[in-house]
C-alpha positions as CSV (number, residue, x, y, z in Angstrom):
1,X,-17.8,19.9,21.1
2,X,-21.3,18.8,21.9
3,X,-20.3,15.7,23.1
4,X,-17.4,17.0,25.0
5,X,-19.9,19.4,26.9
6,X,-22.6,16.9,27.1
7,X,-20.8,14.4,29.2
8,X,-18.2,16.7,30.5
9,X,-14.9,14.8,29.6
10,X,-12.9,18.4,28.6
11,X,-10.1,17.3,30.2
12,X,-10.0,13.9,29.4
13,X,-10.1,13.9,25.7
14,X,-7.4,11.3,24.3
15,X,-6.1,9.8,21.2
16,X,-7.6,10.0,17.8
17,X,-6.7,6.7,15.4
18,X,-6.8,8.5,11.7
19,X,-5.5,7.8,8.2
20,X,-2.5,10.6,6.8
21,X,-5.1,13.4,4.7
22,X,-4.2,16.5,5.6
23,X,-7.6,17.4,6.3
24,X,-7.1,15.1,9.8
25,X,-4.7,17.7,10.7
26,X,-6.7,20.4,10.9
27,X,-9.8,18.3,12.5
28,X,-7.4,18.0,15.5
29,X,-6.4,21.4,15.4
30,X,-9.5,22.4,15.6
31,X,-10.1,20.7,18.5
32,X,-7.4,21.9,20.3
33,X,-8.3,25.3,19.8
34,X,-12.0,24.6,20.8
35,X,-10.8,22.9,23.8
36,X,-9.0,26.0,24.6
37,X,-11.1,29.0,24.1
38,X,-14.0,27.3,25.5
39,X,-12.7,24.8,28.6
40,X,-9.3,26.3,29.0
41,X,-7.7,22.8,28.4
42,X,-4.6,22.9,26.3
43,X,-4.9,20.1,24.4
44,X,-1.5,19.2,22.1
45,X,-2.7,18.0,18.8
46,X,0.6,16.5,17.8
47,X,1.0,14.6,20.9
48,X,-2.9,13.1,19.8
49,X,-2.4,12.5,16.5
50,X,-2.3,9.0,15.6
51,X,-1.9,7.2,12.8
52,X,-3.2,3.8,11.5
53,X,-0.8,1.7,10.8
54,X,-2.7,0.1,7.7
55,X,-2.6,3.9,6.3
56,X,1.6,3.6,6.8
57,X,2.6,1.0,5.0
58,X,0.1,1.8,2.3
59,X,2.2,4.9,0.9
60,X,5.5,3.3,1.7
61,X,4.7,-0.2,-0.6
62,X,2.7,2.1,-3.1
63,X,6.1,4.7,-3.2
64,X,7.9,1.3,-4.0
65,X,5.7,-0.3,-6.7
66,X,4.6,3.0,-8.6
67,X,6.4,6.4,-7.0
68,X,3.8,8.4,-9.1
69,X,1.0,6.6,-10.6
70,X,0.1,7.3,-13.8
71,X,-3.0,10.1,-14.4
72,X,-6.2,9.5,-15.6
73,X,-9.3,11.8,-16.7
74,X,-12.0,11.4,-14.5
75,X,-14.6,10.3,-17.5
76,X,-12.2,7.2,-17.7
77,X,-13.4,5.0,-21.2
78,X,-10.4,2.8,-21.0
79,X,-6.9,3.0,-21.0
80,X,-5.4,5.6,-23.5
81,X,-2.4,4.7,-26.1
82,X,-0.5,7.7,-23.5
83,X,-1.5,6.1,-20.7
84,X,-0.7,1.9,-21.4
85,X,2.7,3.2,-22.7
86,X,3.4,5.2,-19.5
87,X,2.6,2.2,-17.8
88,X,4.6,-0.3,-20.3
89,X,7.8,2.2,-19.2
90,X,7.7,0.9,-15.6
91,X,8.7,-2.5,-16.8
92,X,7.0,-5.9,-15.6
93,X,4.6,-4.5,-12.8
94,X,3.1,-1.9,-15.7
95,X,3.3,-5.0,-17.9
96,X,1.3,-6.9,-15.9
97,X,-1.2,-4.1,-15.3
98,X,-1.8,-3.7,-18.8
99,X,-2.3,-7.0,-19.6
100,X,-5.0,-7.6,-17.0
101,X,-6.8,-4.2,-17.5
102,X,-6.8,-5.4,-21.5
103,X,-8.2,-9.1,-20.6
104,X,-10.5,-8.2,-18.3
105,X,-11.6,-4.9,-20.1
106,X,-14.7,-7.5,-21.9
107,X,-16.7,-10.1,-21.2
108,X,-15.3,-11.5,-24.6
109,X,-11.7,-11.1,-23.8
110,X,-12.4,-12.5,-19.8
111,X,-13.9,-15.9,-21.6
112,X,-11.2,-16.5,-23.7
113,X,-8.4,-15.8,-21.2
114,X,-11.1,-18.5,-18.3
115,X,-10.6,-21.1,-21.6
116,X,-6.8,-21.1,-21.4
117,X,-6.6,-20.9,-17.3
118,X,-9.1,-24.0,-16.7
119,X,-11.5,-20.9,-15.6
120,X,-8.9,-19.1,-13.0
121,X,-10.0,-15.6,-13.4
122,X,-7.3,-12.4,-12.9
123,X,-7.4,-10.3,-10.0
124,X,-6.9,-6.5,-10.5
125,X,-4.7,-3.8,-9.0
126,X,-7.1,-0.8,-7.5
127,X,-6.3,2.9,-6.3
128,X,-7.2,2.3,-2.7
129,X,-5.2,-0.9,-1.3
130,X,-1.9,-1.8,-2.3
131,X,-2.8,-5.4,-1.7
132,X,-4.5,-5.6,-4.7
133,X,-0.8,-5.4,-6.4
134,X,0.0,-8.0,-3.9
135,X,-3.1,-10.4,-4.7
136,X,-2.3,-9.6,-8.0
137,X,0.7,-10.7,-8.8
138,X,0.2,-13.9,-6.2
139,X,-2.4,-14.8,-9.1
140,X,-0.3,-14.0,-12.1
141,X,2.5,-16.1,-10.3
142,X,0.6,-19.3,-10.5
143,X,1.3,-21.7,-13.1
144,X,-2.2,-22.0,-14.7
145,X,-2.6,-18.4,-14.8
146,X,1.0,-17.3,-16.0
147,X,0.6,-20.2,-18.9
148,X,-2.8,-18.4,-19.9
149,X,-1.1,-15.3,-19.8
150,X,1.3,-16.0,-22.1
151,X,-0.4,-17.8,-24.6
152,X,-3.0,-15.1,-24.3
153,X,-0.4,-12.3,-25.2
154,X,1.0,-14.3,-28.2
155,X,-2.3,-14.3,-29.3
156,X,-3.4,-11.0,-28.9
157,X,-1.6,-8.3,-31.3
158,X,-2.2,-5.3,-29.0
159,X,-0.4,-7.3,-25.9
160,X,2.7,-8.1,-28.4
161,X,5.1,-4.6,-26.4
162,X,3.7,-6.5,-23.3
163,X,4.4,-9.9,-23.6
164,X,6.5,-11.2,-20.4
165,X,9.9,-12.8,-20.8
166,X,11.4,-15.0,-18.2
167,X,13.5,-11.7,-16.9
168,X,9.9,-10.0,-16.1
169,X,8.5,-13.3,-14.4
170,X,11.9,-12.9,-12.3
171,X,11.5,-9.5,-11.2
172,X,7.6,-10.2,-10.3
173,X,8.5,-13.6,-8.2
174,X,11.2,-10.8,-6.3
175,X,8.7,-8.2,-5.9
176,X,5.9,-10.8,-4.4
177,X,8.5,-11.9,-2.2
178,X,9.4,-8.8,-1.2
179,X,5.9,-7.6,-0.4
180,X,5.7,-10.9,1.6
181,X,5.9,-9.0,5.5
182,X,4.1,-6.0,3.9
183,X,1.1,-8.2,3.8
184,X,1.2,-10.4,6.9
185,X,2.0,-6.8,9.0
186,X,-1.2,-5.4,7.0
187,X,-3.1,-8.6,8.1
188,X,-1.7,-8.8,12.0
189,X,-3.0,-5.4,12.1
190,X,-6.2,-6.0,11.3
191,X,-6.4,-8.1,14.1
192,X,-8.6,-8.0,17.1
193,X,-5.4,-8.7,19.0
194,X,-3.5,-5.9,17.6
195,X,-2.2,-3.2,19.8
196,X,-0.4,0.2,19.8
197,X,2.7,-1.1,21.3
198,X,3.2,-3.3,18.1
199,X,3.7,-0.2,16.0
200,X,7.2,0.3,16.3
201,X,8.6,-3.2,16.6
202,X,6.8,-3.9,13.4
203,X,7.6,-1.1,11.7
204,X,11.6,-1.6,12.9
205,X,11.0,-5.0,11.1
206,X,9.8,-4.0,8.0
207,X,12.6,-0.9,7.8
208,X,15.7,-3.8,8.8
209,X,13.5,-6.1,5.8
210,X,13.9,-3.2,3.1
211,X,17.7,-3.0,4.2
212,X,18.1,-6.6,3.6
213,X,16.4,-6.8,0.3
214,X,17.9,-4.0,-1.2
215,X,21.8,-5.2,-0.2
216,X,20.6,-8.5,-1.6
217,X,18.8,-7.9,-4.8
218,X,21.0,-8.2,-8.3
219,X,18.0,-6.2,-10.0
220,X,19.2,-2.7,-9.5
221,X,16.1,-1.2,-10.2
222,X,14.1,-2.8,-7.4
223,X,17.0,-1.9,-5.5
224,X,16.4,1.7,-6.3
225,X,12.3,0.7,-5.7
226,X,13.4,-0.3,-2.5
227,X,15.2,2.8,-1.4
228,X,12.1,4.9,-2.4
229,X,10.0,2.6,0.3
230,X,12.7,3.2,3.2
231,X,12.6,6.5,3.4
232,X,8.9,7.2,2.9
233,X,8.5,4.6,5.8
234,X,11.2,5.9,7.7
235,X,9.2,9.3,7.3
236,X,6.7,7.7,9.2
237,X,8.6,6.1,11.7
238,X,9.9,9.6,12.6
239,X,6.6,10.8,12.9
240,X,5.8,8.5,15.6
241,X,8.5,10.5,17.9
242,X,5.3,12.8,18.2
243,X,3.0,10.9,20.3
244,X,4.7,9.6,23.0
245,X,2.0,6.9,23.5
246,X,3.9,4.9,20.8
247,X,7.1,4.6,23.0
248,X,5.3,4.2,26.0
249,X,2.9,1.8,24.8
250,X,6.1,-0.7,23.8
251,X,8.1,0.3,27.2
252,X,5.2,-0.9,28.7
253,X,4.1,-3.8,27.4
254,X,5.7,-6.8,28.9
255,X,5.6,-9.4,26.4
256,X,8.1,-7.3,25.0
C-alpha cells in the first residue's frame, strides 16, 4: 500500500496480469481488503484478477500429455526402476522420455547417441514449460534423430521395454500435430503485439481444435488425452466470465 498512498491512485488501482498459484488469490485479496479499511474503496478482486494466458494453456496441454506426472524425491540421482516403469505405462510420450533422460543421463551415452545422429543432440522435456514436450518430440520426429534413436535402443539392453515401434512413431507424429496451435497461440502471445482482446478468440480456437481432433483421431487414447485438455481449458475459459475486461476488451476492439 505504500505506493498506493505515495502517489494517491486508491481509487484507480486496475488489473493485475498473474500466473494460476493460489497464493495470487490471496495477494489480491489482500488488497482489496487494504483498500477498504484504509481508503474506503471497494475494490472486487475477482473482477481484477487476470490471468496470463501463457499460464492457461500450460495446465490444459500438460493435463493432455501427462494428467499426473510422475513423483520424484527431491534428492533426485536419476530415474528409479519405479519411476521409468511408471513412465514406460503412459505409452510412447513416457517412451520417449525415458529414452532421452537415459541418453543424455552421460557424457558417454550423449557421444555415442551425436555418432549415430551426425551430432543432432536431443532436446529434453522440463517441469516448467510444456513446450519442451513440444520441442521435444519436433526433434525426435526428424529423420536423423529418430534413425539414432532406434539404432541406439537396439543397442542398449536397458532401452529394450522402450524401443519405439512404428505404432509409437504414429501416435507421436499425432500428438506434435496436435500440439501444433498450442504452440503458435503460446508464441503469438508472447508478442509485443499481443492484446487482452485476443484471449477469448484464441482460446474459442484452441477449444473448437480439441473438438476436431478428438472426433477425428482413430487412437482412442489420445482421444481420451484430448478430452482431459477441453475441459481443464474450458475451466479456464469460464473463469474469464469474472473480469469483464475480457469481454469488453473483444467487443471493443474493431479489428474484430
Amino acid at each position: 500500500m505504500e505506493f498506493v498512498r505515495e502517489y494517491g491512485v486508491a481509487s484507480k488501482v486496475g488489473y493485475f496480469m498473474m500466473d494460476n498459484a493460489y497464493n495470487m488469490n490471496t495477494m489480491i485479496d489482500k488488497v482489496s481488503d487494504d483498500l477498504e479499511r484504509e481508503f474506503h474503496v471497494f475494490y472486487d478482486p475477482l473482477q481484477h484478477r487476470l490471468r496470463c494466458f501463457g499460464h492457461i494453456i500450460n495446465p490444459a496441454v500438460m493435463e493432455f500429455l501427462l494428467g499426473k506426472r510422475p513423483r520424484t524425491i527431491e534428492s533426485y540421482h536419476g530415474p528409479s526402476e519405479d519411476e521409468i516403469e511408471q513412465w514406460r505405462t503412459r505409452g510412447a510420450i513416457g517412451k520417449v522420455h525415458n529414452i532421452v533422460v537415459f541418453i543424455t543421463w552421460t557424457p558417454q551415452r550423449l557421444q555415442k547417441f551425436t555418432g549415430l545422429s551426425d551430432g543432432l543432440r536431443l532436446r529434453r522435456d522440463n517441469d516448467t514449460r510444456w513446450n519442451s514436450w513440444y520441442n521435444m518430440f519436433e526433434w525426435v520426429l526428424r529423420l536423423k534423430i529418430r534413425q539414432a534413436i532406434t539404432v541406439f535402443c537396439s543397442e542398449e539392453p536397458a532401452l529394450q521395454e522402450d524401443a519405439l515401434h512404428p505404432c509409437d512413431w504414429i501416435v507421436l507424429a499425432e500428438i506434435h500435430k496436435f500440439l501444433e496451435p498450442f504452440h503458435d497461440a503460446t508464441i503469438a502471445n508472447e508478442s509485443w503485439k499481443n492484446s487482452i482482446s485476443d484471449v477469448l478468440p484464441t482460446m474459442d480456437y484452441l477449444l473448437h481444435h480439441i473438438e476436431a481432433a478428438r472426433n477425428t483421431t482413430d487412437i482412442p487414447h489420445l482421444a481420451t488425452m484430448m478430452e482431459t485438455a477441453w475441459a481443464k481449458l474450458a475451466d479456464y475459459y469460464e473463469l474469464t466470465e469474472d473480469p469483464p475486461v475480457y469481454s469488453a476488451a473483444t467487443v471493443l476492439n474493431p479489428s474484430l
